[in-house]
C-alpha positions in Angstrom: -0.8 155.3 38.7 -2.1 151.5 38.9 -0.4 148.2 37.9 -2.0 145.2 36.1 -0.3 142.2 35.2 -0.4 139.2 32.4 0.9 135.6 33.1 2.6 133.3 30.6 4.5 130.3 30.7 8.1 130.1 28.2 10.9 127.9 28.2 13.2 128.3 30.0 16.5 129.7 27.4 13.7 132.7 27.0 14.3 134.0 30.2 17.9 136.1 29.8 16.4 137.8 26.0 13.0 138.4 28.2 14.8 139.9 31.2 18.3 141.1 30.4 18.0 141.8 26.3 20.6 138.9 25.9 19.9 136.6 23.3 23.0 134.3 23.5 22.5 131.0 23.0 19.2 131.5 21.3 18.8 130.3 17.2 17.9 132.9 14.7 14.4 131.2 14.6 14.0 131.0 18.1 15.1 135.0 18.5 12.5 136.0 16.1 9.9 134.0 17.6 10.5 135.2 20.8 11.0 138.9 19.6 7.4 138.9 17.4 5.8 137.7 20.7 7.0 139.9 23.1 6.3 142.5 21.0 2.4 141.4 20.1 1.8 141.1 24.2 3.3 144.7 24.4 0.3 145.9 21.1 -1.7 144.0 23.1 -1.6 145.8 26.7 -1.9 149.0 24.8 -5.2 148.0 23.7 -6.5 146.8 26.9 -4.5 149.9 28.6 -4.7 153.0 26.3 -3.3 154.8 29.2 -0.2 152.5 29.6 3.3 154.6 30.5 5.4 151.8 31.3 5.4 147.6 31.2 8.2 145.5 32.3 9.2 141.5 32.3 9.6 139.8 35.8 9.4 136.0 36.5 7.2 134.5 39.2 8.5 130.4 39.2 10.6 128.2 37.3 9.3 124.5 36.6 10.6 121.3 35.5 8.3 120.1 33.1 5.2 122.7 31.2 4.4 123.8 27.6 5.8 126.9 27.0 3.1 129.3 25.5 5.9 130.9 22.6 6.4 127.5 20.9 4.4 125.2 21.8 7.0 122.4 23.1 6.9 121.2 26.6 10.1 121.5 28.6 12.3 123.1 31.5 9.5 126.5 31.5 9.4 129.6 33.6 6.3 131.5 34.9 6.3 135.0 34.0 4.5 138.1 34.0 4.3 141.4 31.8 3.8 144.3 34.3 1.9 147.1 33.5 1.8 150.8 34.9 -0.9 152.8 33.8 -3.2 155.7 34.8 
């Protein structure tokens, strides 16, 4: 098996739905924006990796002051990474 990874950057208040599945605290508008994009980086692994058996979230940094890549507003973000296992 090998591993290959994606960076983004999101706010913050992303972090527990990315991670944990927990979307407390989250809008309705900011869960389905957050729920459409994870799901399009997922479709778009499987494209790059055909052979993909398993991808996970994981966060690298959190930072005071970025523009998160989900909505476009600059804020509190967190650097994180989809993780890939493929053969």
């Amino acid at each position: 098996m090998k591993t290959d990874h994606y960076e983004y950057t999101i706010l913050n208040h992303f972090l527990p739905y990315l991670i944990n599945a927990d979307a407390t605290g989250l809008t309705d508008e900011e869960f389905d924006l957050i729920q459409e994009w994870r799901i399009e980086q997922i479709k778009l692994a499987r494209k790059v990796f055909p052979t993909l058996k398993s991808a996970h979230w994981d966060y690298t940094e959190c930072r005071n002051w970025a523009k998160c890549e989900i909505t476009g507003y600059f804020g509190g973000v967190a650097d994180v990474q989809l993780v890939i296992l493929y053969e």
